[in-house]
N, C-alpha and C positions, 0 to 999 in steps of 0.2 A: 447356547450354541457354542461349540468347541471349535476353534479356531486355531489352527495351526500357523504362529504365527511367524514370517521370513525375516530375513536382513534385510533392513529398508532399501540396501544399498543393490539389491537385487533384482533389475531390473527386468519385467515381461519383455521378451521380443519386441512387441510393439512401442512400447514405452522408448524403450533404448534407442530403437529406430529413429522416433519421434525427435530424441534429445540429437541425435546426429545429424538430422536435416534442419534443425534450429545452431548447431555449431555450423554447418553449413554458409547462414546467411550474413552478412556483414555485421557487424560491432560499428551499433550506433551510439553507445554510449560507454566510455571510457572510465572509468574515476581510477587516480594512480598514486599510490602511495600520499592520500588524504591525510590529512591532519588539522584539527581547530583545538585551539588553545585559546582562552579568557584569562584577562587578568594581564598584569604587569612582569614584567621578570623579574619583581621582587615576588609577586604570590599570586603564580599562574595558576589553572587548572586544564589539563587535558582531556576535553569530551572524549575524543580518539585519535587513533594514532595509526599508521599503516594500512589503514583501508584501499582495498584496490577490487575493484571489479568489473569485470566486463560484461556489458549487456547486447544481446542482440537482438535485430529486428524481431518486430511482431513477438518479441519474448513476453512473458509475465510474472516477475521480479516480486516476491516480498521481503521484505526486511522484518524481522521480529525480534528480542532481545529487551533484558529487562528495563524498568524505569531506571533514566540516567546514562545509558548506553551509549547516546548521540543520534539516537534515526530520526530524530524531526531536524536537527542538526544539519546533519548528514544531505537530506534531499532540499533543505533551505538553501544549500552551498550549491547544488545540483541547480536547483531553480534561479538561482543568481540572488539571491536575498540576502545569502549572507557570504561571508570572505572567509575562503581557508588560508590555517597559516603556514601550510607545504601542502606538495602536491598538487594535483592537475586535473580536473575535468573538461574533460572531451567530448562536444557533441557534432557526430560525421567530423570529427578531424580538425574540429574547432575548439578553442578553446572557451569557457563558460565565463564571462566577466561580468555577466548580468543579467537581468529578467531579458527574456523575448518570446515572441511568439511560437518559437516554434520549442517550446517548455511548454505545457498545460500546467495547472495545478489546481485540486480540488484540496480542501482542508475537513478538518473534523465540524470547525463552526460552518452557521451556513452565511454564507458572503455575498448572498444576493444582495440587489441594492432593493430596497423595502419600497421607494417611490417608484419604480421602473415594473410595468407588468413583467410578465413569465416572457415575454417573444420581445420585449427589451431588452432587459438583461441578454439575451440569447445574441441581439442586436450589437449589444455595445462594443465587442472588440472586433466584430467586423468592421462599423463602423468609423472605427480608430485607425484601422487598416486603410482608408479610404476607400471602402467598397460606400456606392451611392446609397439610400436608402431602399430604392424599389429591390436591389438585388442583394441587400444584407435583411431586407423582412422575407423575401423567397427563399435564403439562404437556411434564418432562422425556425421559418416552419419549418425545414424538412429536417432539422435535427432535431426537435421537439416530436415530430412524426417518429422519428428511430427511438427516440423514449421513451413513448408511450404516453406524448403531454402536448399533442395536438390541440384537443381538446380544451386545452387551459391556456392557451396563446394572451390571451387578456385578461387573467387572474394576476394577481398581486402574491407576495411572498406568505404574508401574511394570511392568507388562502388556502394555504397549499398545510400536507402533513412534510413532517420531516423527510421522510423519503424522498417523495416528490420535490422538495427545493432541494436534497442532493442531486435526484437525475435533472432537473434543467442548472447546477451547476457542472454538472458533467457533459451535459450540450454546449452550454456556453464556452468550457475549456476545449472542446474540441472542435468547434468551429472554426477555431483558428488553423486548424487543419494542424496540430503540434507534431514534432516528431514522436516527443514521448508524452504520456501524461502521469505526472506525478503526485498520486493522491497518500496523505498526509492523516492517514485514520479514520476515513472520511466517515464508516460507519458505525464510528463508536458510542456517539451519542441515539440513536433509534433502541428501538424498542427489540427483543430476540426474532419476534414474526419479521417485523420490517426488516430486519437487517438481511434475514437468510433472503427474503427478497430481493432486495439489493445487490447482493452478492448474486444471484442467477442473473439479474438482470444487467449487472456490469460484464458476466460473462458472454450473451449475448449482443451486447455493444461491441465487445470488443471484438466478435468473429466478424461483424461488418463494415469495421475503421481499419486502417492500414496505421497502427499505433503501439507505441513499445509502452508496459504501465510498469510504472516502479511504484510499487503500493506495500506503505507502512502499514502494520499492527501489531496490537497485542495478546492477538486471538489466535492461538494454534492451530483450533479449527477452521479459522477463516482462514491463515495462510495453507494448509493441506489443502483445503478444496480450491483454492484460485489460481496458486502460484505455477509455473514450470517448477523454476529453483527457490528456494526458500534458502535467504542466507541469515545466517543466526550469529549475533553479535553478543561479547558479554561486553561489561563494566569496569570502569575504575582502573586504566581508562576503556574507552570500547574501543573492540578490534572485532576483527570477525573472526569467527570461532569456527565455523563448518560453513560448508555452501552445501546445500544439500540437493539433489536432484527430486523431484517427485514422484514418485513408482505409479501413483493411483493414475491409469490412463484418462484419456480424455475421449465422450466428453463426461462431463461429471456430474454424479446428480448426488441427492441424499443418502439413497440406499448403499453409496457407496463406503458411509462412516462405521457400514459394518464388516467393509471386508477386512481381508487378513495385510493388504499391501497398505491401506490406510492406517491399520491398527498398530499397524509398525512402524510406520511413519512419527502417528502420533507421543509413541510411547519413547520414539529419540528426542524429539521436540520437546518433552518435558524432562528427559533426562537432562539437556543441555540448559533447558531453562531454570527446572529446578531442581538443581543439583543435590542429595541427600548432603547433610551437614556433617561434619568429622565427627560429631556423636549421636548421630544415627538419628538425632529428635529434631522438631520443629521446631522453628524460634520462637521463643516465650515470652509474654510483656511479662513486668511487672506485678508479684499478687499481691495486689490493693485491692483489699476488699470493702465492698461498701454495701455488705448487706447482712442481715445475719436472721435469715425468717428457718433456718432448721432444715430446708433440704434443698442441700447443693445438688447442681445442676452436673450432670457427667461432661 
């Protein structure tokens, strides 16, 4: 198939449309001239440095960039986990000084609690909330219902496949009804079927929550197919390097990895990530050889 391929930065009509009715809606989340620093001031290290982005309603945000860049960093400071040492995050106009409810977060581990069935867990941070039990177990079927884990309401973690203990920790973070939800890799440990799963099914969740996701990875392809904007950070220290718009309209399926807006998407995506080297080759370890049977491998 020949494919004539565009400037990513080339947007269909509708796509373009798309991005101006999302600048349209308020900036629910703020980050302003970020910065986190480790160490003492005799031998600091700078994760990053000048980070600032604005996020809006109902937007869908990935961060990608290489190992060591800061994005677990980065949305830890977001979720209130961890302290930056400048700068300012803003959620609706508040400042972030610590965990709350209206932060979701999903992580790469799964954080179910192992003793609590599937519609407990679902249970617990309503119940923390003070909702009574009769209306945080109504609460919790009907978001188990929107996952497709009705059905497993008194199953246990250890029960469940991988996938499945990420979607009821993705019920569980959102029950709290969060402004944003901030998932942390979450599908980097499953398996390539289950994850492309996942990924359709988080997109689905999110057409029927009123929910901003700031969603980490390492996957090119998973941020092209999820994201609106994909902002791309390097290293050493991490900044942001491009914000990138997304061309492949919405809504998204497979067959879209073969068009020409996708394919140029993808192909800036690894120009920024992996930059060719100032002598044109690929890093080389070490040739330690430990074998000598007469015919080397190409």
């Amino acid at each position: 198939m020949n494919l004539a391929i565009p400037d990513y930065r080339q947007l269909s009509p509708a796509v373009a449309a798309r991005f101006e009715r999302i600048r349209q809606r308020p900036v629910i989340l703020s980050i302003q001239d970020l910065e986190k620093k480790f160490g003492t001031d005799g031998a600091t290290h700078t994760a990053f440095d000048n980070v600032s982005l604005d996020i809006h309603r109902r937007e869908f945000i990935c961060v990608i960039g290489p190992s060591g860049c800061g994005k677990s960093t980065l949305i830890r400071i977001v979720a209130g986990l961890d302290e930056a040492t400048g700068g300012a995050v803003l959620l609706d106009g508040h400042a972030v000084t610590g965990p709350g409810p209206d932060r979701g977060m999903v992580f790469q581990g799964y954080t179910l609690f192992p003793w609590l069935t599937v519609r407990a867990n679902v249970m617990f941070g309503l119940e923390m909330r003070g909702k009574d039990t009769t209306t945080a177990e109504s609460e919790a079927r009907e978001w188990l219902d929107m996952v497709g884990l009705g059905k497993f309401e008194h199953a246990y973690p250890h029960e469940l496949s991988g996938g499945m203990k990420q979607r009821v920790a993705i019920a569980r973070a959102l029950a709290n009804e969060p402004r944003i939800l901030i998932m942390d890799e979450p599908f980097a440990a499953l398996d390539a079927q289950t994850r492309c799963q996942m990924q359709s099914y988080l997109l689905q969740i999110w057409k029927k929550v009123d929910v901003t996701i700031l969603f980490i990875t390492h996957d090119l392809e998973e941020a092209a197919y999820l994201a609106d904007r994909i902002v791309v950070m390097g290293a050493n220290p991490g900044r942001v390097v491009e914000f990138i718009e997304n061309p492949v309209p919405r809504p998204r399926s497979a067959a879209q990895f073969l068009t020409a807006e996708y394919l140029s998407l993808k192909a800036r995506l690894e120009e920024l990530i992996h930059p060719p080297t100032e002598t044109g080759e690929e890093d080389r370890l070490p040739m330690v050889k430990l074998t000598n049977v007469g015919d080397d491998v190409e």
